[in-house]
VEXVO-794300 format. One record per residue (C-alpha): residue in three letters; x, y, z. Coordinates in steps of 0.5 Angstrom, whole numbers, plus 2048, in hexadecimal, padded with zeros to 3 digits. Layout:
# VEXVO-794300
ALAXYZ ...
This chain:
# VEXVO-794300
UNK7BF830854 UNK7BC82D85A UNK7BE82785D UNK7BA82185E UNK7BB822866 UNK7B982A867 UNK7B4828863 UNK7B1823868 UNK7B282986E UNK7B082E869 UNK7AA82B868 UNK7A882A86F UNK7AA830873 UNK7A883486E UNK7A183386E UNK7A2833876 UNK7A583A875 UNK79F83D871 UNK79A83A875 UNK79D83D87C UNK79E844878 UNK796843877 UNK79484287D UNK799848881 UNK79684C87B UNK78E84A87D UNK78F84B883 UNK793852883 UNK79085587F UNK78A85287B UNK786852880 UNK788859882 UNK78485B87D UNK780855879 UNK77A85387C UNK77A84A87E UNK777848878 UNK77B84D872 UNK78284B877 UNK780843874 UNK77F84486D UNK78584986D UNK789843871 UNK78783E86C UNK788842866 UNK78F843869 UNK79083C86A UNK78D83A862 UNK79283E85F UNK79883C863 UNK796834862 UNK795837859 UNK79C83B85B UNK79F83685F UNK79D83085A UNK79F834853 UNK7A6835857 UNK7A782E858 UNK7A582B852 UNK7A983084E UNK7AF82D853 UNK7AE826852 UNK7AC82784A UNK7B482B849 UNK7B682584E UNK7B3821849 UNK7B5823844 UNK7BD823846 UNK7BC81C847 UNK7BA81A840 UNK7C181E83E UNK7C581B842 UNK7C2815840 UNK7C3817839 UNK7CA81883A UNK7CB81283E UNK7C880D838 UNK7CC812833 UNK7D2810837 UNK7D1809838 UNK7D0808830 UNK7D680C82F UNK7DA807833 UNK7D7802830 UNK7D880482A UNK7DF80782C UNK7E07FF82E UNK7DE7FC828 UNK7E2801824 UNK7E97FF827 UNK7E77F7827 UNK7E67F8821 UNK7ED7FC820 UNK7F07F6824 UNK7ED7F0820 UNK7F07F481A UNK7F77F581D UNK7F67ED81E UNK7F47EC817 UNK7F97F0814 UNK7FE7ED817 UNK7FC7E6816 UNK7FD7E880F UNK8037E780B UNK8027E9804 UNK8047F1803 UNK7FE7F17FE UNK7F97EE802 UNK7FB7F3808 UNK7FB7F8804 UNK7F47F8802 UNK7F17F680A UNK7F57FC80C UNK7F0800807 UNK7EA7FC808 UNK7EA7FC810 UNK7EC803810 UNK7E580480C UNK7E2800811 UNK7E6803818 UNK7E280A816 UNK7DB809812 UNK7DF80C80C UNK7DC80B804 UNK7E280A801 UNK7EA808803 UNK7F18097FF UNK7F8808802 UNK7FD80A7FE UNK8058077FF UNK80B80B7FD UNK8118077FA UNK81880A7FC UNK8178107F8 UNK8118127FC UNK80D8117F5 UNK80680D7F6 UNK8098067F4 UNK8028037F6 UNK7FB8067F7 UNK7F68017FA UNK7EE8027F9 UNK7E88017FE UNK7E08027FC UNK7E28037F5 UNK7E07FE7F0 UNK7E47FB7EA UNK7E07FE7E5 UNK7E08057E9 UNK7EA8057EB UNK7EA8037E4 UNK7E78097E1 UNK7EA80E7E5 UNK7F180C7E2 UNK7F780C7E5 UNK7FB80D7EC UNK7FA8137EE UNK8018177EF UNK8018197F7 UNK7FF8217F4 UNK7FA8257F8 UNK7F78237FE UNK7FA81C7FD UNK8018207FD UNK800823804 UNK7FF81C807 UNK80581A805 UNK80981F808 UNK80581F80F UNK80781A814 UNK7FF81C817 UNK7F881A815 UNK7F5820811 UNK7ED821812 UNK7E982680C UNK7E182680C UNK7E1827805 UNK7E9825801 UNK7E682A7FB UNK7E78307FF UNK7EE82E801 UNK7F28347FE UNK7F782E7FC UNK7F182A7F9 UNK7F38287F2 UNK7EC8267F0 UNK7EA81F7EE UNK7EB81B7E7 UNK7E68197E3 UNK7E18147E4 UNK7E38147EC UNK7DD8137F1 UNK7DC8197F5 UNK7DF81B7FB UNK7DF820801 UNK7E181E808 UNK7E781C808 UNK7EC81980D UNK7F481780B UNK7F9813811 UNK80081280F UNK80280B810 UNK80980C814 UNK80E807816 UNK81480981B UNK814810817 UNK81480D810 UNK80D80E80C UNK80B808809 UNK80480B806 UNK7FE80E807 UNK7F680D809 UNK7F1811806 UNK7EA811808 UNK7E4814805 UNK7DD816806 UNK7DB81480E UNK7D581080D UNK7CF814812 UNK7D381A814 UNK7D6821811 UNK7DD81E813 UNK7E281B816 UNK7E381C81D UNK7E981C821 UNK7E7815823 UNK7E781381D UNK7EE81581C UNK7F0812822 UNK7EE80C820 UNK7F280C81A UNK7F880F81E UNK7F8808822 UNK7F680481C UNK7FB807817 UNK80080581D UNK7FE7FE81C UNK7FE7FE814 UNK804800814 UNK8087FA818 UNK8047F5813 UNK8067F880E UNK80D7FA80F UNK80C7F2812 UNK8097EF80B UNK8107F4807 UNK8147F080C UNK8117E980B UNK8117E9803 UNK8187EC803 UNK81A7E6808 UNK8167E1803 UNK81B7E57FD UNK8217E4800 UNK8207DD801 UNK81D7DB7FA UNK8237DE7F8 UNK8297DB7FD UNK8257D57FA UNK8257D67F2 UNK82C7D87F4 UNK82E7D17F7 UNK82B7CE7F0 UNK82F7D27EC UNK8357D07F0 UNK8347CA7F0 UNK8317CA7E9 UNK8397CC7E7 UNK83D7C97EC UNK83A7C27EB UNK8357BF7E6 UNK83A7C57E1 UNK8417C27E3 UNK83E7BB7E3 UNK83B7BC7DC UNK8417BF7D9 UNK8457B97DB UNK8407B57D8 UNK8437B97D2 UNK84A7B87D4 UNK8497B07D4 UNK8467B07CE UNK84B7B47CA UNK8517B07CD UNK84C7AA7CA UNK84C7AC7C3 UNK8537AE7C3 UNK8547A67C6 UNK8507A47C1 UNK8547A67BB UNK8517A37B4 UNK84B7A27B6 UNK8447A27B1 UNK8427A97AE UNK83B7A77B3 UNK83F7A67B9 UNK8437AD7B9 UNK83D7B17B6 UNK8397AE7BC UNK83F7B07C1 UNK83F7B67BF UNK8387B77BE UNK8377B57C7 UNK83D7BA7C8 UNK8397BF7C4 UNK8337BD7C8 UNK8367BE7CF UNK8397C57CE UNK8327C77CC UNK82F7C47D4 UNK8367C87D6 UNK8347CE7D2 UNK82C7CE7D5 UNK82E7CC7DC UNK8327D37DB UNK82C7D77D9 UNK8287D37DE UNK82C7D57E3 UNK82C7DD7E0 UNK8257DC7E0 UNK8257DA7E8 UNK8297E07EB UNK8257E67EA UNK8277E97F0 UNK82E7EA7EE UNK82B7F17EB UNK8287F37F2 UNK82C7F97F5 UNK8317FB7F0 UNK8318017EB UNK82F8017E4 UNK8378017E2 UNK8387FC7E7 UNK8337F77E6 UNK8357F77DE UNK83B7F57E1 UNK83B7EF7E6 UNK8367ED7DF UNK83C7ED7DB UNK8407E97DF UNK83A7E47E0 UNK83A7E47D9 UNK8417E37D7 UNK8427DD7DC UNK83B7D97DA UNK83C7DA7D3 UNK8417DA7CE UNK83F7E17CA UNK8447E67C8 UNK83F7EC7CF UNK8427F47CE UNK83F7F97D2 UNK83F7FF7CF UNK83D8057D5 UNK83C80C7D3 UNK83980F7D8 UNK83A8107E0 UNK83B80B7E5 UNK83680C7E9 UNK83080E7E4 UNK82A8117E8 UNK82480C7E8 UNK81F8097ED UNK8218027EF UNK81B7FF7EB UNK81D8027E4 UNK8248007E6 UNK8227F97E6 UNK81E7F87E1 UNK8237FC7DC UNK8287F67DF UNK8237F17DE UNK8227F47D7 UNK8287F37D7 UNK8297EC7D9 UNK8247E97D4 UNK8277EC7CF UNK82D7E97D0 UNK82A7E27D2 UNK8267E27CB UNK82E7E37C8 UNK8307DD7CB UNK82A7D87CA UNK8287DB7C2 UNK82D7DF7BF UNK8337DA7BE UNK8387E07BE UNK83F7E17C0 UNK83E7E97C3 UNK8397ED7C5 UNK83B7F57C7 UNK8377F77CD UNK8377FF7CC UNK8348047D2 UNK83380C7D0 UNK8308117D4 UNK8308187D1 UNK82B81E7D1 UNK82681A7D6 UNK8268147D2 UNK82880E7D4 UNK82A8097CE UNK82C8017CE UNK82E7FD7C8 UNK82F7F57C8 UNK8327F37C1 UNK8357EC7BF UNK8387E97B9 UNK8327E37BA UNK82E7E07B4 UNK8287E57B5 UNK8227E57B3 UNK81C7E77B0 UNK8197EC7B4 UNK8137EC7AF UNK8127E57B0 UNK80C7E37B5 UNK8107E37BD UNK8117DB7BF UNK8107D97C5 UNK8187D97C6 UNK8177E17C5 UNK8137E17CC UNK81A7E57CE UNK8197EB7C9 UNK8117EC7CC UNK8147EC7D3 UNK8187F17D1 UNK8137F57CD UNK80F7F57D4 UNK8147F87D8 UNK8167FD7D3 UNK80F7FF7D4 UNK80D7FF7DB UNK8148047DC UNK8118097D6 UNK8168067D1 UNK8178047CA UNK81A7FE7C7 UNK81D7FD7C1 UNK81F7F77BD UNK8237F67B7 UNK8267EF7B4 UNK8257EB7AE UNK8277E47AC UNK82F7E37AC UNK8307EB7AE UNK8307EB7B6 UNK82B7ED7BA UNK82A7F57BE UNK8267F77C3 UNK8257FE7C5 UNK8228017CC UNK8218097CC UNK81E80B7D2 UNK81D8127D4 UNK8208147DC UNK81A8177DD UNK8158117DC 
């Protein structure tokens, strides 16, 4: 394309040149064989013509210089908006890092991770998954879906199909239709439609915390690689808030249980002792007294009585207060260190029968609830059984994990409508459920009390 500049010249001496080669050729040669009048109108015919020539050439000339102005202009405004957007994209990822971080709750992080990623890349509907440490989906939190919409879809989806590959990649995953996918596992009942597709692992120092999901790109086909480097640097971001708000409840945690601790050991340490003595004066009291009224010594005895009760309640308090003594241990081990919590806090006859192996294979939250399980059950012993013996029984064997806690106590009728000092056995009942289990209960007035948990290793 010819430039401005060679265009001026080419617009002065080219008309110059024609004319001079004009008037060579009328005087060389038409008037050699032209009369003076056919010489003019041939000169002037030839000078119509280079004026239409010349005219037509320049103008198709500015109109292409025109035109490749217009395009550039055109790709000068489509740049400007795309840095505009471009900018407002990565204020807006700057605003979510900041909001994200600000936040402390892991739940509320969670779902601003989802909600801004949606948001980042123009997406109709958004899903971050969170692994446990067994790299199952412990966690799946929705944006675009409503209420009445997740709930008829059901439950967590498993991490099969695509999902599954996410899980396994540490790089984004672009498909313009997620049905095509050869791994594509199809999409349960009652799912809003879905075609394109884009999944971000959300990694902290190599460790897979979860995975982003992104559906349906709102005015494209797709999602770009634009899109993609977007979410690489916000996935980036989710995962310190995240990994941040882990460390801050964990942290919130510890001190609530270094709290409940310092209770519990000031609960037996103190007020216990000192109540115990209370109880020594008092019997030394009565033996002082010697002959005394019936009245006075029923009413001695009577106090005594009433301080072993706030003694054995203090006790159960205490129990109650230290949960975290379960944390971190084996399922063998924990019934064990509860043994002894029990045995030192409680004047029961405790036995721990193990039939299984000492380090029965079970996910950390099984475990602590089987523990926890445990613990309420023996608690139940001590506040109402009024028993001397409780056998603790623990059988693994053809995949099928069993607990027994039987005592000799009054028992009761397991006909009877619960009261609300049976608050521990509907407590049980919902573990037992969320871990996929069963729970039995046997008793009858005067004829001890047995509970039994079957619980499959597959569950």
């Amino acid at each position: 394309m010819i430039s401005l500049p060679k265009l001026r010249w080419v617009a002065i001496g080219l008309p110059a040149a024609f004319l001079i080669g004009l008037e060579m050729f009328r005087s060389l040669v038409l008037e050699s064989v032209l009369a003076p009048s056919l010489t003019r109108l041939a000169v002037l015919g030839a000078m119509l013509m280079g004026v239409v020539v010349f005219s037509v050439a320049i103008f198709r000339v500015l109109e292409a210089m025109q035109r490749r102005i217009v395009h550039q202009n055109l790709e000068l405004l489509q740049l400007h908006r795309e840095a505009e957007r471009r900018g407002q994209q990565l204020e807006a990822l700057n605003e979510a890092g900041i909001s994200m971080t600000e936040e402390l709750s892991l739940e509320a992080v969670l779902q601003k991770v989802v909600d801004f990623s949606r948001g980042l890349v123009r997406a109709q509907y958004g899903a971050l998954s969170v692994f446990d440490e067994d790299g199952a989906i412990s966690q799946f939190i929705t944006s675009g879906i409503t209420a009445e919409e997740k709930a008829k879809i059901g439950h967590l989806p498993e991490g099969r199909g695509v999902l599954g590959i996410i899980k396994g990649r540490d790089k984004p995953l672009r498909l313009a239709n997620i049905a095509e996918h050869p791994q594509s596992a199809g999409f349960p009942p009652h799912h809003p439609p879905m075609k394109s597709f884009m999944g971000v692992p959300i990694v902290y120092k190599g460790r897979v915390l979860g995975s982003l999901y992104l559906t349906n790109k709102e005015g494209a086909q797709e999602f770009s690689q634009e899109d993609e480097d977007v979410m690489t640097m916000f996935a980036t971001q989710a995962a310190i808030a995240i990994e941040n708000a882990i460390l801050y409840e964990k942290v919130q945690s510890l001190a609530v249980m270094e709290e409940r601790d310092r209770i519990g050991k000031e609960l037996h340490d103190g007020i216990i002792q000192s109540i115990y003595a209370i109880g020594l004066g008092l019997e030394d009291t009565a033996h002082q007294l010697g002959d005394v009224s019936p009245e006075v010594k029923d009413r001695l005895n009577h106090s005594l009585e009433d301080l072993n009760d706030v003694i054995r309640d203090i006790r159960n308090y205490i129990l109650d207060l230290r949960p975290q003594m379960l944390q971190g241990k084996t399922l063998v081990q924990g019934l064990e260190e509860l043994a002894m919590e029990f045995r030192a806090n409680s004047v029961l006859d405790l036995e721990l029968r193990i039939d299984a192996p000492h380090n029965v294979s079970l996910p950390l939250e099984a475990t602590l609830n089987l523990l926890q399980i445990a613990r309420e059950g023996l608690t139940n012993v001590i506040k109402h059984a009024s028993g001397t013996k409780v056998v603790v029984t623990l059988k693994a064997q053809n995949g099928t994990l069993e607990m027994l806690i039987e005592d000799d106590g009054t028992g009761f009728d397991t006909k009877a409508p619960r009261s609300s000092h049976r608050q521990g056995l509907r407590n049980m009942e919902q573990r037992a459920q969320a871990l996929g289990g069963k729970l039995t209960v046997e008793s009858a007035p005067h004829r001890g009390t047995r509970l039994r948990l079957t619980l499959s290793n597959n569950s």
